[in-house]
C-alpha positions as MATLAB code, in Angstrom:
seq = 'XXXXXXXXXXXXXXXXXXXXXXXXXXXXXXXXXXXXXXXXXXXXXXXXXXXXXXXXXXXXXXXXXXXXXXXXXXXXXXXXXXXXXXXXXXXXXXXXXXXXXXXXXXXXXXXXXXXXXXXXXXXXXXXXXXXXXXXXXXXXXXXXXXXXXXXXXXXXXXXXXXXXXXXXXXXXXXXXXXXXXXXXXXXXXXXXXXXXXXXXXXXXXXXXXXXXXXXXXXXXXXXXXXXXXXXXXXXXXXXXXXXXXXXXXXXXXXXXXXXXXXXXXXXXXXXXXXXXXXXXXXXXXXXXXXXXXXXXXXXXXXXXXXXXXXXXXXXXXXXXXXXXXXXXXXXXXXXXXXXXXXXXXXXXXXXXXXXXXXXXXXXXXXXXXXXXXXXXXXXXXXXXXXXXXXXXXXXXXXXXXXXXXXXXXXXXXXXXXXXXXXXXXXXXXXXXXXXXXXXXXXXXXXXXXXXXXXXXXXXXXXXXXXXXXXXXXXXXXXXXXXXXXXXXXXXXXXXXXXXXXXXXXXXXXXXXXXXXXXXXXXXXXXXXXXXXXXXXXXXXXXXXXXXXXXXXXXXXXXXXXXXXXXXXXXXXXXXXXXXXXXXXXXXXXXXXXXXXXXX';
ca = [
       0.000    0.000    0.000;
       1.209    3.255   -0.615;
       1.385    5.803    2.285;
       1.406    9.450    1.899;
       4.458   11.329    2.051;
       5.946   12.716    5.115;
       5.461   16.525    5.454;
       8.212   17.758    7.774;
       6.984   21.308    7.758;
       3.586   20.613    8.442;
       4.930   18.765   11.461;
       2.814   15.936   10.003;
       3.351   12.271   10.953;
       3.420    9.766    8.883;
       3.001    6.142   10.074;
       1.710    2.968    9.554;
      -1.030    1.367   11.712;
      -2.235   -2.558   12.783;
      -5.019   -4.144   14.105;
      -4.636   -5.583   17.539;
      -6.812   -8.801   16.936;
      -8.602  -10.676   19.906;
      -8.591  -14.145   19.653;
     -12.367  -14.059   20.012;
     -12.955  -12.625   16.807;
     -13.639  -14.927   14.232;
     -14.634  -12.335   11.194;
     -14.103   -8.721   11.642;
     -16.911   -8.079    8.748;
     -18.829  -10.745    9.059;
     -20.895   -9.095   11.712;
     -24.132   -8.636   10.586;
     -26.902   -6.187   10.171;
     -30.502   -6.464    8.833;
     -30.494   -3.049    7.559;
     -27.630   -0.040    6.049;
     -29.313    2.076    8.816;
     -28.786   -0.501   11.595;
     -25.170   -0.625   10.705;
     -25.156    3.542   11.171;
     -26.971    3.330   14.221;
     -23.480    1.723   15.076;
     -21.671    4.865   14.637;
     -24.233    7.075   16.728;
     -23.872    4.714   19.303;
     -19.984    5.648   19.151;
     -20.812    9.160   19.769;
     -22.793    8.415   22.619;
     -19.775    6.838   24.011;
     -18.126    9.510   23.229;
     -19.527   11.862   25.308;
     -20.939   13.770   22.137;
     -23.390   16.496   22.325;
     -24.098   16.200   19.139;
     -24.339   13.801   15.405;
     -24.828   15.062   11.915;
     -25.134   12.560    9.703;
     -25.091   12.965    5.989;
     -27.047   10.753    3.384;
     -26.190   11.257   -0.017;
     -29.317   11.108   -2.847;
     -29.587    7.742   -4.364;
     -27.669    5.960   -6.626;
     -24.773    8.521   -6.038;
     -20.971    8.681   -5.295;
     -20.976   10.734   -2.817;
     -20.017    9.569    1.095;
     -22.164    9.058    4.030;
     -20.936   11.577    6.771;
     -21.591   10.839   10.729;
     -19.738   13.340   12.724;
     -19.874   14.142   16.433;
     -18.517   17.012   18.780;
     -17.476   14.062   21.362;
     -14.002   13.316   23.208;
     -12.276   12.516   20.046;
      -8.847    9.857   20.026;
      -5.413   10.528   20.873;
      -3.166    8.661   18.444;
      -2.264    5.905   21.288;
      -6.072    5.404   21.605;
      -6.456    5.198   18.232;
      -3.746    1.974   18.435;
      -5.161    0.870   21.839;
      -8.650    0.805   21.794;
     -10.213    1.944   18.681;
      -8.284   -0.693   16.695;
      -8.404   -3.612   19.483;
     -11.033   -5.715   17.880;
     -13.632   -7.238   19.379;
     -12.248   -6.250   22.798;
     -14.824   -5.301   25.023;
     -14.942   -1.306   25.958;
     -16.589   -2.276   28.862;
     -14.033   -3.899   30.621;
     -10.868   -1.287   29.619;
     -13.040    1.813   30.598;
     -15.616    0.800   32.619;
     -19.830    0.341   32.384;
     -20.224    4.207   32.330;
     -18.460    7.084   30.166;
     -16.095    9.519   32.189;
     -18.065   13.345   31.281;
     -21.869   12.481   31.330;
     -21.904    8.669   33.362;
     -23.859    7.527   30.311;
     -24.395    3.893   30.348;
     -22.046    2.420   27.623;
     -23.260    0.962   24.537;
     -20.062   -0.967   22.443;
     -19.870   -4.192   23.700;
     -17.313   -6.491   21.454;
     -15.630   -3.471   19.925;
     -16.880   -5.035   16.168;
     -19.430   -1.854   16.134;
     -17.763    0.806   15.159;
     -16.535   -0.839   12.118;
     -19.688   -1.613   11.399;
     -19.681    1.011    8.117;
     -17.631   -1.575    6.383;
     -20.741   -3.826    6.142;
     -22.221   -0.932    3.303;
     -18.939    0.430    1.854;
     -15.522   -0.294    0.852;
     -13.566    2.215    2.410;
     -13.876    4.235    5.697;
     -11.751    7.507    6.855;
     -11.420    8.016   10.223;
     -11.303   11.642   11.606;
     -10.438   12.505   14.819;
      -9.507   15.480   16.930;
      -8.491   15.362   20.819;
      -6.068   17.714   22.642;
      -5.864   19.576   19.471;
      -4.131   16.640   17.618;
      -5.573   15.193   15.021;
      -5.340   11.426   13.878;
      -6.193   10.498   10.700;
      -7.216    6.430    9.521;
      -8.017    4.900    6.135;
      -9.118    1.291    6.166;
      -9.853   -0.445    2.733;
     -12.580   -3.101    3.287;
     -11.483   -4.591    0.093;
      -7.566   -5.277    1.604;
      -9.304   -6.686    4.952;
     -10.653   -9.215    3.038;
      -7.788  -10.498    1.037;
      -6.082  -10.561    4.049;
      -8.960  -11.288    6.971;
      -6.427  -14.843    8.395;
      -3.852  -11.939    9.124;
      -4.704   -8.704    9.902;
      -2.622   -8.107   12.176;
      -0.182   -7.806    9.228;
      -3.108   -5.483    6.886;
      -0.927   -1.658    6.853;
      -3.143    0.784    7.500;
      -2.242    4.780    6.742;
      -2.069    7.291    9.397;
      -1.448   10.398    9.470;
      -0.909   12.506   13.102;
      -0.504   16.360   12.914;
      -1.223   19.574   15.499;
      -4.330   21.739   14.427;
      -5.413   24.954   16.019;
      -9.155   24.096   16.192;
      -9.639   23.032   20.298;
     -12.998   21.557   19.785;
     -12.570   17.994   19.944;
     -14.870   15.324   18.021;
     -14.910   12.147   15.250;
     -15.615   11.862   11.681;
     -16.136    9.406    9.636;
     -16.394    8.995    6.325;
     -17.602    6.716    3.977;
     -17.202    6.307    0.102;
     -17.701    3.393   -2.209;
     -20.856    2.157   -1.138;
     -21.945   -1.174   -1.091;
     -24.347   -1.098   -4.783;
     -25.960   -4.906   -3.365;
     -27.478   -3.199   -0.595;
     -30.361   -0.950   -0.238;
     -28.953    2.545   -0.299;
     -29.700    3.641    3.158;
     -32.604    6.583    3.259;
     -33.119    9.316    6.085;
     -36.770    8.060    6.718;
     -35.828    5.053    7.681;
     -32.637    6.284    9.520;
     -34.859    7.936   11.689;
     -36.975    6.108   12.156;
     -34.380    3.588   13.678;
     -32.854    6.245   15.645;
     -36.026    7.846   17.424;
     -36.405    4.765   19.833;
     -33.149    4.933   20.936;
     -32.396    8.973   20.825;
     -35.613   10.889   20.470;
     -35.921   11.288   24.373;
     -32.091   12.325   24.770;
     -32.007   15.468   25.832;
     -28.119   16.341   25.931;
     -27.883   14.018   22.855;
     -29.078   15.387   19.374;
     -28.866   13.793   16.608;
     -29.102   15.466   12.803;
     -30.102   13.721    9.822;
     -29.477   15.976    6.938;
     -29.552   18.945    9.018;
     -33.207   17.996   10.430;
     -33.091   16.489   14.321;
     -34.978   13.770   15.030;
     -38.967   14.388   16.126;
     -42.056   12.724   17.291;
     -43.343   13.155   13.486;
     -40.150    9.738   12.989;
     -42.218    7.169   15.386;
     -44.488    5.201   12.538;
     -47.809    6.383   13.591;
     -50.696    8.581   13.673;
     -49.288   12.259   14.530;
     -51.808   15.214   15.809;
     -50.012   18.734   16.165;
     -52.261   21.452   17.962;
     -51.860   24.701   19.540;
     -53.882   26.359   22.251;
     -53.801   29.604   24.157;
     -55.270   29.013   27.831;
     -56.401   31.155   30.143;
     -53.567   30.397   32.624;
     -50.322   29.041   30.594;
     -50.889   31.088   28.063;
     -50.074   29.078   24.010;
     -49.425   25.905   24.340;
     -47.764   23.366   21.610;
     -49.072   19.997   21.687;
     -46.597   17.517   19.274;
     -47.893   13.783   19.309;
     -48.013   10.448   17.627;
     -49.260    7.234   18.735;
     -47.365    4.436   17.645;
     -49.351    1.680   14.872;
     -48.285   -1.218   17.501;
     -45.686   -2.707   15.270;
     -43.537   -1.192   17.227;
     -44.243    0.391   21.127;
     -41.832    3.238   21.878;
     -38.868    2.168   24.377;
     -40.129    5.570   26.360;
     -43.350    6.099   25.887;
     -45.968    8.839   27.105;
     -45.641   13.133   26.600;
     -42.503   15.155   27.773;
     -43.258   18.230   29.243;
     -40.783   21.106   27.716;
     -40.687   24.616   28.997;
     -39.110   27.446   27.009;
     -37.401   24.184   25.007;
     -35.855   22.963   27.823;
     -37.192   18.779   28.984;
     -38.585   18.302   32.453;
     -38.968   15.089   34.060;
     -39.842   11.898   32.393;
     -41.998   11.641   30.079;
     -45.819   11.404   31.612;
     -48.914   10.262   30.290;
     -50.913   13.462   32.524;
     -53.564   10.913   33.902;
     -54.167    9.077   30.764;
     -52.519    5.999   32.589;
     -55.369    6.233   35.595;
     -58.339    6.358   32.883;
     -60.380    3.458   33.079;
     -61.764    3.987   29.602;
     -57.733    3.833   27.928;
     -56.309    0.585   28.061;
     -53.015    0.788   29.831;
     -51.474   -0.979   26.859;
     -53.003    1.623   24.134;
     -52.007    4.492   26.113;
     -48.073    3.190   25.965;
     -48.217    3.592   22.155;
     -47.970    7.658   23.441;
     -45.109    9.433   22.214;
     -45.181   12.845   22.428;
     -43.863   16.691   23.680;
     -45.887   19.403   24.939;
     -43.974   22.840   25.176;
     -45.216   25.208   27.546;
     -43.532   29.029   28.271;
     -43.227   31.519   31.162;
     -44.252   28.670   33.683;
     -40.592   28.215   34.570;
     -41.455   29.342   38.341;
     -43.158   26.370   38.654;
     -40.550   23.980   38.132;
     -38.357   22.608   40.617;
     -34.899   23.468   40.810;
     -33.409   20.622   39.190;
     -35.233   20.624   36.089;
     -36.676   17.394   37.785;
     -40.554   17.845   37.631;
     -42.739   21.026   37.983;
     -45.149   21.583   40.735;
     -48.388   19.477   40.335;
     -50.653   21.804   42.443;
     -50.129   24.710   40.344;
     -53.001   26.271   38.541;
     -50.903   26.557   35.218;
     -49.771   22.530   35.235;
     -53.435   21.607   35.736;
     -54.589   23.258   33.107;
     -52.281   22.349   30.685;
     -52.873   18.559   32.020;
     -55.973   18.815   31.294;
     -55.632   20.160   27.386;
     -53.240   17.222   26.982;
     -55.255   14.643   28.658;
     -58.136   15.657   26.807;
     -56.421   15.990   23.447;
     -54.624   12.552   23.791;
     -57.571   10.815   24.876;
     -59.717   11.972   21.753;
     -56.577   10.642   19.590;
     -56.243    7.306   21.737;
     -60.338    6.904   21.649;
     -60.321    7.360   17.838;
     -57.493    4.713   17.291;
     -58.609    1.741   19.869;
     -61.843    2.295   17.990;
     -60.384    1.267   14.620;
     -58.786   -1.674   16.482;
     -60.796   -2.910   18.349;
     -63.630   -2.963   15.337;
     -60.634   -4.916   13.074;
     -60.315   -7.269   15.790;
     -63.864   -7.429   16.591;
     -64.197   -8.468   12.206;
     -61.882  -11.057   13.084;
     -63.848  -12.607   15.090;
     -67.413  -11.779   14.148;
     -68.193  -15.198   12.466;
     -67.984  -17.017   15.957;
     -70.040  -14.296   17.408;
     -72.541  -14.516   15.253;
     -72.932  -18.127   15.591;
     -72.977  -18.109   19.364;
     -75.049  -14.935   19.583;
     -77.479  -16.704   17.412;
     -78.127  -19.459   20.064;
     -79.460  -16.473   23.030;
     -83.208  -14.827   22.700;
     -83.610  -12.146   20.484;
     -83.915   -9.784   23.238;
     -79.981  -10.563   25.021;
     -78.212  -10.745   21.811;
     -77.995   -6.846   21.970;
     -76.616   -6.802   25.482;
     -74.420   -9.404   24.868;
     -72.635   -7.979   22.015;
     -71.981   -5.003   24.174;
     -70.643   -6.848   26.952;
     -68.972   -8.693   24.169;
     -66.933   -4.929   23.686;
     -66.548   -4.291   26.984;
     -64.021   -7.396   27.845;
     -62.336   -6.966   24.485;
     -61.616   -3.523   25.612;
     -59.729   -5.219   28.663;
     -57.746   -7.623   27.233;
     -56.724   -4.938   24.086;
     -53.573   -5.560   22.535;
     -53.404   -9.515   23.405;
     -52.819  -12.081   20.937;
     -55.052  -12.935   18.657;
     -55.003  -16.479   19.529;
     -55.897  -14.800   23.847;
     -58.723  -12.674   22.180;
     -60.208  -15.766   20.740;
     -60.522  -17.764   24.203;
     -61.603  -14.880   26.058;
     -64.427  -13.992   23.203;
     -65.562  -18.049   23.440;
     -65.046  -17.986   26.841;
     -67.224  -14.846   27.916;
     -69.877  -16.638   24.937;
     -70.091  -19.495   27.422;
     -70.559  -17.482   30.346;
     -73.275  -15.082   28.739;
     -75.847  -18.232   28.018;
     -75.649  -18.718   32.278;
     -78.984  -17.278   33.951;
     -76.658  -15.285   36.725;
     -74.911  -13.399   34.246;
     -78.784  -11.820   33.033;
     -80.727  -11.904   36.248;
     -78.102   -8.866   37.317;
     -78.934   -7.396   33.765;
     -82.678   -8.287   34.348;
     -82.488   -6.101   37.557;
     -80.588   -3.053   36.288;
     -83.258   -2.586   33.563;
     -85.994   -2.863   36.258;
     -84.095   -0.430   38.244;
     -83.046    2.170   35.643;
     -86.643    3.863   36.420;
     -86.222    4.048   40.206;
     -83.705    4.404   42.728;
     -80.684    6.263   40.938;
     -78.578    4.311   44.219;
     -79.665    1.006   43.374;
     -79.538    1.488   39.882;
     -75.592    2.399   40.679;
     -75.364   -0.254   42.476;
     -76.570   -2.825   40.265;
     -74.200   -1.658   37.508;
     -71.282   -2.044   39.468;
     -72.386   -6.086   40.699;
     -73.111   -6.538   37.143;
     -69.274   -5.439   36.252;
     -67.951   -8.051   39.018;
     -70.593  -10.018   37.898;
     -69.344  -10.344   34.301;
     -65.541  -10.845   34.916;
     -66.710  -13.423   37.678;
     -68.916  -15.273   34.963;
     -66.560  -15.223   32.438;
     -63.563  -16.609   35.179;
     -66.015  -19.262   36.373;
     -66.627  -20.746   32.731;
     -62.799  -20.215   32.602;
     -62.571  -22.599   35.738;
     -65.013  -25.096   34.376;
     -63.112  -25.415   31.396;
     -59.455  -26.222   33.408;
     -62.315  -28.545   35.188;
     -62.798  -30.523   32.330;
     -58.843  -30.533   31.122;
     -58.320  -32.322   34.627;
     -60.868  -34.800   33.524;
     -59.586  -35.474   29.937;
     -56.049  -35.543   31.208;
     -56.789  -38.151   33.344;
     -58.773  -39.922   30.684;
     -55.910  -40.183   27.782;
     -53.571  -40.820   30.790;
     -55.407  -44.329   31.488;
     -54.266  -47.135   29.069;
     -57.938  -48.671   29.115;
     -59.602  -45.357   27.339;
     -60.597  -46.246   23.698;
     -60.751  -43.579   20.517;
     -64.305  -43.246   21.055;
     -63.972  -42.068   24.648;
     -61.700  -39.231   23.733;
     -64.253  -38.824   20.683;
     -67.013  -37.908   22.941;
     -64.725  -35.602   24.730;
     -63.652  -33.581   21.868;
     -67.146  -33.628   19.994;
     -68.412  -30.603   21.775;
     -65.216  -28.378   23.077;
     -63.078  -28.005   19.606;
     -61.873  -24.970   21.169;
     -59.321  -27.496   22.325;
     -57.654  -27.322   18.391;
     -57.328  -23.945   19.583;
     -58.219  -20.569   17.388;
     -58.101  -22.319   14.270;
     -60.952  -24.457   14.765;
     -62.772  -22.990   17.389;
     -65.374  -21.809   15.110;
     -66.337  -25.025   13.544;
     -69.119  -27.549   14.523;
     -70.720  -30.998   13.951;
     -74.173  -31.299   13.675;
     -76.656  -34.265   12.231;
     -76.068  -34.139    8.644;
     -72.514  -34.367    9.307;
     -72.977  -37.736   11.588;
     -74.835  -39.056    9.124;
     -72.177  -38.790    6.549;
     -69.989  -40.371    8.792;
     -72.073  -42.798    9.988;
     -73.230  -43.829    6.219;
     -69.426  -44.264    4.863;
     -68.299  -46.215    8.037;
     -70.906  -48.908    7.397;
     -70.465  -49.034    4.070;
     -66.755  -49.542    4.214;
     -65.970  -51.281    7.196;
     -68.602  -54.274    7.481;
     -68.057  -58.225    7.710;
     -64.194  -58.904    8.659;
     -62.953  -54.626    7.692;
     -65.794  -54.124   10.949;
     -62.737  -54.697   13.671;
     -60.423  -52.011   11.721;
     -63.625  -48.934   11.687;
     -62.011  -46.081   12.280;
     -63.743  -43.124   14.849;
     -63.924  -39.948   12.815;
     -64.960  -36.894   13.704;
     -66.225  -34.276   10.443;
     -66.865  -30.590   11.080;
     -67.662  -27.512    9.258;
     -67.278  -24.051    9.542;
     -69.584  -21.418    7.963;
     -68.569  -21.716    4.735;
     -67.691  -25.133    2.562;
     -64.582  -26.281    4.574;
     -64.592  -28.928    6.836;
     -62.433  -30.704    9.267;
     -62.246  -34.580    9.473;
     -60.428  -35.467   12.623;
     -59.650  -39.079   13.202;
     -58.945  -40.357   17.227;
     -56.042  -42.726   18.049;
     -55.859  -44.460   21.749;
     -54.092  -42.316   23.549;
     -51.515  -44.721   23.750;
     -51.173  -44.998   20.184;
     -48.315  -43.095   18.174;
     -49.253  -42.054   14.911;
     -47.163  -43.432   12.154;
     -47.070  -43.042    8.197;
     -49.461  -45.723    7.351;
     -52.256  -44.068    9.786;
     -51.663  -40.492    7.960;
     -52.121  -42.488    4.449;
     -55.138  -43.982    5.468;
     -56.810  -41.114    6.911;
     -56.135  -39.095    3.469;
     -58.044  -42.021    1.993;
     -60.618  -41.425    4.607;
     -60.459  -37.928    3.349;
     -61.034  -39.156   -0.420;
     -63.713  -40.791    0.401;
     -65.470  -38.633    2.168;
     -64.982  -35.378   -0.345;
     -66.766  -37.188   -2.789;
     -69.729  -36.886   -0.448;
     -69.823  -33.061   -0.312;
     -70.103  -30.668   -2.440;
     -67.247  -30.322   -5.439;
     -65.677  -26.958   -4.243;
     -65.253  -28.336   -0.333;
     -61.981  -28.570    1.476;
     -61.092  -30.302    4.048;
     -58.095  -30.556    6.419;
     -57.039  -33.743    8.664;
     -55.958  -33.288   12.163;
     -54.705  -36.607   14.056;
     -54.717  -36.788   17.511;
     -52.775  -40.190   19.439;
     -50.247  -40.295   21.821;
     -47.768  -38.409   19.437;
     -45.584  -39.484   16.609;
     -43.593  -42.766   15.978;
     -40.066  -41.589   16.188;
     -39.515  -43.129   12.700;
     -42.027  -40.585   10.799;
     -40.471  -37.227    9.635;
     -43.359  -34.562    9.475;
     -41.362  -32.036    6.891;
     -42.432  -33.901    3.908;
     -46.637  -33.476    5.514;
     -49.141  -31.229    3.419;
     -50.123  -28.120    5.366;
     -53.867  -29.470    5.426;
     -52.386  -32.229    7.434;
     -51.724  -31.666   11.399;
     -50.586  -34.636   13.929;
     -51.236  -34.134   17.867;
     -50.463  -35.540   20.972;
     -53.584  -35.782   23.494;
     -50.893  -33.835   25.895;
     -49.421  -31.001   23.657;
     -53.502  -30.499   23.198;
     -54.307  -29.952   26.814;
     -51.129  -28.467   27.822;
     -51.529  -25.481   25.302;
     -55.535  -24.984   26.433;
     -54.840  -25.244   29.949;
     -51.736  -22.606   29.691;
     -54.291  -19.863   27.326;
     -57.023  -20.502   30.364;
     -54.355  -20.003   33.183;
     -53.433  -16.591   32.026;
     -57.097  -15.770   31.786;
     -58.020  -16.458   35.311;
     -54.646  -14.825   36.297;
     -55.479  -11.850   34.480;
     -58.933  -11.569   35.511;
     -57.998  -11.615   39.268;
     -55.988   -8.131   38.381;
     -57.677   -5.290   39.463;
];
C-alpha cells in the first residue's frame, strides 16, 4: 500500500497502523446487520460513548458517489487510543473503561468493539477523523484489503497520518465512500426512524439527519399537532403520535418542555389512571408538549414542575383531553378490526341467546375486548368463546334483568346494580374459565389411562373443539354431518374390515370447509401408514360433499412414531399428541383467570 508522504513542515506524521486482533474474533466483517441504517446506528452509538453532544449525519441522494458523513462534537482519540482501543477488535470497551463514560456517566453501549466498524458492512472504504487535545489522527481502512487478508490482519498496513491543528474543539468523523451497490442505499426516513427509539428522548444528545433532528413526526404512527392559548399558561404546543403497535416506543408517554428545555420523564398526565384507555393503548404515546413563562413552577433541578399549580393543571388537562380523543379514535379502529376477526364465531354463538340478550351481549362482548386490548389474537379468541359461554348462564342476566328494572327508580340502586353486574361479568366469564381447566383435569386423566378407547376421547372432543385452539374454534358438527360419517363407516368397514372402523370426527365451519379429525388411543403413536389412510378417509369422504369443499385432517394419538419425519406433511395435514392439546388450552385458560384476578 502506498502511504502518503511525510510533510516535515507541516509537522505531520506519517506512520503505519495494525489491528490488535482478539482471539475471540472470528470475522471482523462478518458481523451482521438487517439493515444499512442498523449498521449507522453503530456509529451514533460511538458518539454516545463519546460523550458527544451532538451527530450530523449525511445521506447522499440515491444511486450517487458521494459519502455518508456521521460526525460528532465528542471526546475525540489521541493517536495511542487510536492503536489501543479503537483498533483492538472485538475487545470489550466495557471492561478497559468501565460500564459508564467519564463526562456524562452515560451507560455504555459498544460491547465487542466489532461496532464501530460496522460502516464496512455498506462500503468499501472508511476515513477516520479525529480530533483530541488539538491533535488530530487520521485512519483509512480499505474493506477490500481486509478481506484479502482477513487470516492476518494483524499484518493489513493501514495509513495514518498525526498532525497539530489549532481548532480546540474535539470530536470524530467518519467517512464513507464506495458504497456497497448490493445493498439498499440507506434513506433518512428510515434512519430515523431507527434512531427515534433509541435517541428521540435524549435530551443532551441530538442527533441530525441531513440537518433535520430527530422528532415525534419519525415514530411510525398517527401524529396530531395542535396549539392552544389558555387562560392560565398562556399558548401551548401539543406535538404527538401514537405508535401503529408494530412497534411500542422504548419511552413512551408526553414530555413536558418549557421554554425548550425537557422536564422530568416523560408522563402520560392521567391518561394511565383512565379506566376507559387501556393501559397498553395508552403506551403507544409518544409525544412533547412545550409550555412558556411557567418556569417558576418547576423545581430546581429541572426534575418535575409543581403538580398543584393552577398553570400545570390546566395544561394537564388540554393534553389529557387531546390525547384521549386521539387514543379513543385509534382503539376504535382496532378494536372494530379485531372485533371483524372474530365476528363469524359471534354470530354463531349470539345466534343461540333470545332475540332480546343478543344486543346486550354484544356489548358486553366490547366491553371485555376492551380489557384484554392488545393480546394475541389467539388470547382474544378464548376470552371472546369464553365470555360466549358465560353469557348463556342465567346469573350473568338476572343482574342485567335487575338493572333494567331499576333504571326507572332508585338512581342508588340502579348504581349499584351496575357495578355487581361489572364483578358479575368478569366473575362469569372466570367461572366458565374454571369449568373449562375442570374438564382438562378430567380429559387428562382420561388419555392418561391405558384402558380409554378412541371413542372415549371422541365424545370428549365432539363438543369443546376450542381445544384445536383458534383455528378451529369456530367449527361444529351437527346431524347431517354424523350421518355422513355414519353412512361411509358402514359401508366400508362391514363383515371382517368391521374390527379395523375407524372413529372420525367431520366438522364444518360457515362456509364449505370442513375438518375430518380421526382419534387414536391415547396410547397410540401415529405413524405413516395411519396419515395415508386417513387421506383415503379424506377421499372418500370429499366425494360426499359438495365439489368446491376442502377439508383438512388433524390426528390426535399419543404423538408421533419416532420413525415418521413430518417435513415432507401437506399443510392441510396436522398430527397431535392428546398432551401437547391440553397443555396449550390449559396454559391460554391459566393466564385468563390470572389476568382476571388483576384489578
Amino acid at each position: 500500500m502506498k502511504l502518503l508522504q511525510r510533510l516535515v513542515s507541516g509537522g505531520w506524521v506519517n506512520e503505519i497502523a495494525h489491528f490488535a486482533v482478539n482471539t475471540r474474533l472470528t470475522r471482523v466483517l462478518g458481523e451482521t446487520y438487517r439493515s444499512s441504517e442498523a449498521a449507522l446506528k453503530e456509529l451514533v452509538d460511538n458518539a454516545w460513548d463519546a460523550d458527544a453532544n451532538n451527530v450530523w449525519i449525511i445521506l447522499p441522494e440515491p444511486l450517487t458517489d458521494d459519502a455518508v458523513i456521521v460526525r460528532d462534537d465528542g471526546t475525540g482519540m489521541t493517536a495511542s487510543e487510536v492503536r489501543g482501543e479503537y483498533l483492538n477488535i472485538a475487545s470489550d470497551k466495557r471492561t478497559r473503561t468501565g460500564e459508564r463514560t467519564n463526562k456524562f456517566n452515560r451507560k455504555v453501549k459498544g460491547r465487542k468493539g466489532i461496532g464501530k466498524f460496522a460502516g464496512l458492512t455498506i462500503a468499501s472504504r472508511m476515513e477516520v477523523v479525529t480530533v483530541a487535545r488539538r491533535r488530530r489522527c487520521t485512519l483509512l481502512i480499505d474493506k477490500n484489503e481486509l478481506v484479502e487478508n482477513q487470516k492476518d490482519l494483524e499484518a493489513v498496513p493501514l495509513p495514518f497520518i498525526e498532525d497539530d491543528i489549532n481548532d480546540v474543539d474535539s470530536g470524530t468523523t467518519v467517512t464513507l465512500t464506495k458504497l456497497d451497490s448490493r445493498l439498499n442505499f440507506p434513506t433518512p426516513d428510515r434512519l430515523r426512524e431507527v434512531l427515534i427509539y433509541e435517541y428521540g428522548r435524549e435530551d443532551a444528545f441530538k442527533v441530525f439527519v441531513n440537518g433535520l433532528p430527530l422528532s415525534v413526526q419519525d415514530v411510525p404512527g398517527t401524529t396530531t399537532q395542535t396549539t392552544a392559548q389558555l387562560p392560565t399558561v398562556g399558548e401551548v404546543t401539543l406535538n404527538f403520535t401514537i405508535a401503529d403497535g408494530k412497534r411500542l416506543p422504548r419511552s413512551s408517554g408526553i414530555i413536558l418542555k418549557v421554554d425548550g428545555k425537557a422536564v422530568g420523564k416523560p408522563m402520560l398526565f392521567g391518561l394511565d389512571e383512565d379506566e376507559e384507555i387501556p393501559s397498553k393503548l395508552a403506551r403507544r404515546v409518544y409525544g412533547e408538549v412545550e409550555l412558556s413563562g411557567v418556569e417558576d413552577f418547576v423545581t430546581a433541578d429541572w426534575g418535575s414542575i409543581l403538580e398543584n399549580s393552577k398553570a400545570y393543571q390546566e395544561a394537564r388537562l388540554y393534553v389529557r383531553t387531546q390525547v384521549k380523543a386521539g387514543l379513543k379514535e385509534t382503539h376504535a379502529k382496532d378494536l372494530s378490526l379485531q372485533k371483524a376477526r372474530l365476528q363469524r364465531q359471534i354470530n354463531h354463538r349470539l345466534a343461540k341467546l333470545p332475540e332480546y340478550r343478543r344486543k346486550y351481549a354484544e356489548e358486553a362482548l366490547n366491553r371485555i375486548l376492551k380489557k384484554f386490548y392488545g393480546e394475541s389474537e389467539d388470547r382474544i379468541t378464548t376470552i371472546a368463546d369464553v365470555a360466549l359461554d358465560a353469557m348463556e348462564h342465567d346469573t350473568y342476566w338476572a343482574v342485567l334483568d335487575r338493572i333494567g328494572r331499576l333504571s326507572k327508580g332508585d338512581v342508588g340502586s340502579f348504581a349499584e346494580s351496575l357495578e355487581e353486574f361489572g364483578l358479575i361479568e368478569l366473575a362469569t366469564i372466570g367461572a366458565q374459565a374454571s369449568r373449562r381447566l375442570e374438564f382438562l383435569n378430567f380429559l387428562d386423566q382420561l388419555v392418561q389411562n391405558p384402558q380409554t378407547l378412541e371413542k372415549d376421547a371422541h365424545k370428549a372432543f365432539e363438543t369443546n373443539l376450542w381445544l384445536l385452539g383458534r383455528k378451529y374454534s369456530v367449527m361444529s358438527s351437527n346431524s347431517t354431518l354424523h350421518k355422513v360419517i355414519e353412512t361411509y363407516c358402514n359401508t366400508a368397514f362391514k363383515g371382517s374390515r368391521a374390527a379395523k372402523r375407524p372413529d372420525l370426527l367431520l366438522s364444518q365451519d360457515y362456509g364449505d370447509k370442513y375438518l375430518l379429525i380421526e382419534f387414536k388411543r391415547p396410547s397410540h403413536n401415529i405413524t405413516r401408514d395411519d396419515i395415508s389412510q386417513a387421506e383415503k378417509y379424506r377421499d372418500d369422504l370429499s366425494s360426499r360433499l359438495s365439489s368446491t369443499a376442502t377439508m383438512d385432517i388433524v390426528m390426535v394419538g399419543k404423538g408421533r412414531a419416532v420413525t415418521l419425519d413430518t417435513r415432507n406433511l401437506l399443510d392441510s395435514i396436522s398430527l397431535h399428541s392428546y398432551a401437547s392439546i391440553i397443555s396449550s388450552a390449559r396454559t391460554e385458560l391459566d393466564w385468563l383467570v390470572a389476568s382476571l384476578s388483576k384489578p
